[in-house]
ZAMARGU-4260 file (C-alpha; in steps of 0.2 Angstrom, whole numbers, plus 5000, padded with zeros to 4 digits):
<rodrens>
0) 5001/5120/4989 | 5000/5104/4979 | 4982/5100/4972 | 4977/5082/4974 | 4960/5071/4969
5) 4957/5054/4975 | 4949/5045/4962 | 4937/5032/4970 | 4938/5038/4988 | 4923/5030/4996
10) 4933/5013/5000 | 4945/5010/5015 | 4961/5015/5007 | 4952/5029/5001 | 4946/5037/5017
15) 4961/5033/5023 | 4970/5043/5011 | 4960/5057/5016 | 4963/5055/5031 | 4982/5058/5031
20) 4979/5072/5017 | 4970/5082/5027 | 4984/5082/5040 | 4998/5084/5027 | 4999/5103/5028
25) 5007/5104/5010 | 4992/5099/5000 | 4972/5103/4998 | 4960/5091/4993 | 4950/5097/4979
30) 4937/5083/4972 | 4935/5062/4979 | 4924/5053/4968 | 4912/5037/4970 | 4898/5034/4959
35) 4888/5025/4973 | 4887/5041/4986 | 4890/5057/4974 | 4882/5072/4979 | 4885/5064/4999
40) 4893/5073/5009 | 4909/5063/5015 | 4908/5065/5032 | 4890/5058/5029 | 4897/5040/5022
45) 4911/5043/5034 | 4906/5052/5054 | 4926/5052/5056 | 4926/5066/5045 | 4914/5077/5053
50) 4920/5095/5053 | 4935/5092/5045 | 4930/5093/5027 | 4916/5099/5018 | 4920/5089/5003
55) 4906/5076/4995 | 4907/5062/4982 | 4908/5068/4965 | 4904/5056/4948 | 4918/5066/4938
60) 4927/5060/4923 | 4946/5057/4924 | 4946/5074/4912 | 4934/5082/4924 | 4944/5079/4940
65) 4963/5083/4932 | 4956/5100/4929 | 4958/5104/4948 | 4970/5093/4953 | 4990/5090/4952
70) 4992/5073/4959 | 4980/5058/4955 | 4979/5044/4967 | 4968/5031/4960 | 4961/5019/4975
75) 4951/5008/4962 | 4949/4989/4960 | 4961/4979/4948 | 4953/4981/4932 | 4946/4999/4933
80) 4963/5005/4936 | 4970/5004/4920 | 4956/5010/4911 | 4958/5028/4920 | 4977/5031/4924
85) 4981/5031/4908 | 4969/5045/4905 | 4977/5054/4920 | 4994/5053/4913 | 4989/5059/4896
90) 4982/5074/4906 | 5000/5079/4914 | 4996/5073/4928 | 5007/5065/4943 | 4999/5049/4946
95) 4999/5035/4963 | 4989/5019/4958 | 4984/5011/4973 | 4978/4994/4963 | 4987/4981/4955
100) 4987/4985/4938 | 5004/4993/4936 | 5012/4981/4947 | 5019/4969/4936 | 5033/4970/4924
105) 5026/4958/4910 | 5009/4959/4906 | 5006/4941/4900 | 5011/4936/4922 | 4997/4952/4924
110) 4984/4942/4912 | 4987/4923/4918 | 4983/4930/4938 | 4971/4943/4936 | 4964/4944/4917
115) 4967/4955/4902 | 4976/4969/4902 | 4969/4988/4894 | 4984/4999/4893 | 4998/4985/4893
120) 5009/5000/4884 | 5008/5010/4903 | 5017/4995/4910 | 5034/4999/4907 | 5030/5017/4916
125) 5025/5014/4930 | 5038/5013/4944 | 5038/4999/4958 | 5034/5011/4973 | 5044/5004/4989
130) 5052/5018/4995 | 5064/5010/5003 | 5071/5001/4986 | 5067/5012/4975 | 5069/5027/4981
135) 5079/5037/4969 | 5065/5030/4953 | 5050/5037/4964 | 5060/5053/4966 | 5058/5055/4944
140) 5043/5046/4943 | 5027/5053/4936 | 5019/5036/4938 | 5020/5024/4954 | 5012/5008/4955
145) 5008/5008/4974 | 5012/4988/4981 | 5002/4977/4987 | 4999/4975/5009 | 5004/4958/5008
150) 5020/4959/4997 | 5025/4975/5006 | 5028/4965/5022 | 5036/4949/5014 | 5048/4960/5001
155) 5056/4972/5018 | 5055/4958/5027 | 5068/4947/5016 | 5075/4961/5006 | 5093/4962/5017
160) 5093/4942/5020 | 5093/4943/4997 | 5104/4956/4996 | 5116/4948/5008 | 5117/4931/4999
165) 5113/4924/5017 | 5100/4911/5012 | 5094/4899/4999 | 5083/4908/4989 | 5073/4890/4984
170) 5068/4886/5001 | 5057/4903/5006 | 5038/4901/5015 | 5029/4915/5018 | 5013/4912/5028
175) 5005/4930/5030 | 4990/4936/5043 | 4979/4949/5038 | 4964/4960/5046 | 4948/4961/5036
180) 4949/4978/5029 | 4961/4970/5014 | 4946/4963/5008 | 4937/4981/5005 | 4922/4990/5010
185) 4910/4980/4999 | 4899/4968/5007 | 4906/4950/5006 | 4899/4934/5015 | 4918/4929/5020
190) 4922/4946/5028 | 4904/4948/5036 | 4905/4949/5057 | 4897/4935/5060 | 4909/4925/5049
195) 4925/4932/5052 | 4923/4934/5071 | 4933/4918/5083 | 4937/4912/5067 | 4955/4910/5059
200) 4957/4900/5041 | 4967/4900/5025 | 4960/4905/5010 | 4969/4905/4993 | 4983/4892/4994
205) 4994/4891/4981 | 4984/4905/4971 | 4984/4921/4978 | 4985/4935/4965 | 5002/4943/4976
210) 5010/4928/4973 | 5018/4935/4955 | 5020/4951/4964 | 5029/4946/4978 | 5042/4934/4967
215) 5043/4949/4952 | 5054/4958/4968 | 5062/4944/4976 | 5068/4938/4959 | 5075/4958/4957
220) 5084/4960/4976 | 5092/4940/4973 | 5096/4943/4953 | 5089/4929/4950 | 5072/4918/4948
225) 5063/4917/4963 | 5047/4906/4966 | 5040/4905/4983 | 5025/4894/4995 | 5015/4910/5000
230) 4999/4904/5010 | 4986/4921/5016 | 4977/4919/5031 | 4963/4930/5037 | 4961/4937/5056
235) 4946/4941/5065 | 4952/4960/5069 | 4950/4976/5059 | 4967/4980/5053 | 4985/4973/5051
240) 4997/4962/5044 | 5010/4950/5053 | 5021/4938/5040 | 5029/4923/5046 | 5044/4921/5033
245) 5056/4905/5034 | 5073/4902/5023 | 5086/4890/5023 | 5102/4900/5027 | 5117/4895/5018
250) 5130/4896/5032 | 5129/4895/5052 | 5125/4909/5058 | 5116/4919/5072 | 5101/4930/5075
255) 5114/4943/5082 | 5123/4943/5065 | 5106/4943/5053 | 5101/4957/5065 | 5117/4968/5061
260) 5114/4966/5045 | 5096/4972/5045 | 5100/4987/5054 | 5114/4991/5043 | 5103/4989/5028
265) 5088/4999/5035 | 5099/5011/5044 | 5093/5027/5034 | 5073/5020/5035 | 5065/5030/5047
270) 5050/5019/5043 | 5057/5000/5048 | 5061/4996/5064 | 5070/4982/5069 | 5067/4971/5085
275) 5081/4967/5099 | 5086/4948/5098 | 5071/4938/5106 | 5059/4950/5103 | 5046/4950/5088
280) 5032/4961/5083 | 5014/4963/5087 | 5002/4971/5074 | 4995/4982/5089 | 5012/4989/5089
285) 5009/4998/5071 | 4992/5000/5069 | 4986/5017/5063 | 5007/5020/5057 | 5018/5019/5042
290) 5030/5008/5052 | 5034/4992/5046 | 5043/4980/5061 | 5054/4965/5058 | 5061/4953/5071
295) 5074/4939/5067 | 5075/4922/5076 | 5087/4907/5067 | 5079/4890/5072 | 5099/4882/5074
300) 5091/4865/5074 | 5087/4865/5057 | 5098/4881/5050 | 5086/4892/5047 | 5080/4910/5048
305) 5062/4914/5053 | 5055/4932/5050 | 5042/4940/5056 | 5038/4956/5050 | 5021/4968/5054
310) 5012/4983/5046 | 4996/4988/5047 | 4989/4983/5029 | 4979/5003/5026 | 4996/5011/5031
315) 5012/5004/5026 | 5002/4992/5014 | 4992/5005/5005 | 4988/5025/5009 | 5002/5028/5021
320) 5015/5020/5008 | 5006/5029/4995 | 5009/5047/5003 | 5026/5043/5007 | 5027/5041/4986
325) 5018/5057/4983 | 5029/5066/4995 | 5045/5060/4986 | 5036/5063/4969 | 5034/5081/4974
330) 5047/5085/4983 | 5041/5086/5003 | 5051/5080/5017 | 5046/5059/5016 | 5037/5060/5033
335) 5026/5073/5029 | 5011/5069/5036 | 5016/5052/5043 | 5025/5054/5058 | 5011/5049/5070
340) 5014/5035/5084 | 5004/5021/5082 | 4987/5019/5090 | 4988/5008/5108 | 4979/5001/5114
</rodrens>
């Protein structure tokens, strides 16, 4: 039995983590921290959990929690990840960072988006964690930099269409929906009911701290510099993310063909689906799953290829993808704890 802590648990990628953890059958829980709610019992904060754990909220020290605990995952904000992981990897520990402060290669990219960086010598370390691509690196990791929701749609979304050489890499538009749990469970004005609901707007134009993320990958599938237009939008529903992704292709070609080579390239993913010809996904169709769906329409009039490519933004863009990591990192069968259907209606 694998031992696991979730260090800062009380936010929605935290609970959610419990959540599949407690279904995973190979591991036990032993400590979740918050400073706001320790000494609450979890299933206080969180009805969902009632009778299915005992476990509250502790205020532990990364020393204090690694005594009890054989993986680490790490579900705080950018900047308070790099002050902890660190400590967790000094301690032996397997550690899943949830954040995005392992995510980038280059720590001067890391400070012009987000500020300066605590452990920039961890950098190198940490491994880029879609299964999908790197799959053999997670396997040997000690260390996973969990990616972002946002980029995990847009990077399995393009990835064949880079890797095939099928489009022109200067030329790529993501415009990307999201539900209003990416923004957290902290009270914010812009995510409050009463602002979010029969509303639909933009936010972040040309300035979204995934941007760097997102073209770090692209840049690494094409072998070259990649720089995209990546525009975020926020939906008035709880959870999900559909991206819209438009290329230039290089050549005629058909949504048949694009489609073959999709399949061919995701044929061993148990966790991407793609969509027959003329059909395109629905974020009701992932929700509460570790599925990611892609559909492929060519636009012939103006020679290009139009994506669109769904997840539900707690699963396969943070805790889901997150235990897929762990269970690569520890050796369990890659759907452990994941193969639930998703929830519809």
């Amino acid at each position: 039995m694998v031992k696991v802590g979730i260090y800062g648990a009380s936010g929605y990628t935290g609970q959610e983590l419990l959540r599949l953890l407690l279904r995973h059958g190979g591991v036990e829980v032993t400590a979740v921290t918050s400073r706001r709610y320790a000494g609450k019992a979890v299933s206080d904060s969180y009805p969902v959990f009632s009778g299915m754990t005992n476990l509250s909220f502790m205020d532990a020290s990364p020393e204090e929690l690694a005594k009890g605990a054989d993986v680490v995952f790490v579900a705080l904000p950018h900047g308070a990840s790099m002050e902890v992981a660190p400590r967790f990897l000094a301690a032996g520990k397997k550690v899943i960072d949830l954040s995005a402060d392992f995510r980038l290669h280059d720590v001067a990219c890391y400070e012009k988006w987000y500020g300066k960086h605590a452990a920039p010598e961890t950098l190198g370390e940490a491994v880029y964690g879609i299964p999908e691509l790197y799959r053999a690196e997670v396997k040997k990791a000690r260390f996973v930099a969990n990616p972002g929701c946002y980029p995990t749609s847009i990077i399995l979304g393009l990835a064949p269409a880079l890797k095939g050489k099928c489009i022109d890499t200067a030329s790529i538009i993501a415009d990307s929906k999201s539900g209003v749990s990416g923004a957290g469970r902290e009270p914010r004005i812009g995510s409050l009911f009463c602002e979010v609901n029969g509303g639909f707007k933009a936010y972040n134009i040309g300035k979204h701290r995934h941007t760097p993320e997102i073209e770090q990958e692209l840049s690494l599938l094409a072998g070259q510099d990649i720089t995209i237009s990546f525009t975020p939008h926020l939906l008035p529903v709880k959870r999900g993310i559909l991206s819209t992704i438009y290329a230039t292709l290089k050549t005629k070609t058909t949504a048949g063909d694009l489609l073959e080579k999709y399949r061919a390239f995701y044929r061993d993913e148990q966790f991407v689906r793609i969509y027959k010809e003329g059909t395109f996904p629905d974020i009701s169709s992932v929700a509460g799953s570790n599925f990611c769906d892609i559909g492929i329409a060519v636009d012939s009039r103006v020679n290009r290829i139009i994506i669109v490519s769904a997840i539900d933004n707690l699963m396969k863009g943070a805790s889901g993808q997150a235990l897929q990591n762990m269970n690569l990192m520890c050796g369990f069968g890659e759907d452990t704890g994941l193969a639930m259907l998703p929830v519809f209606p």
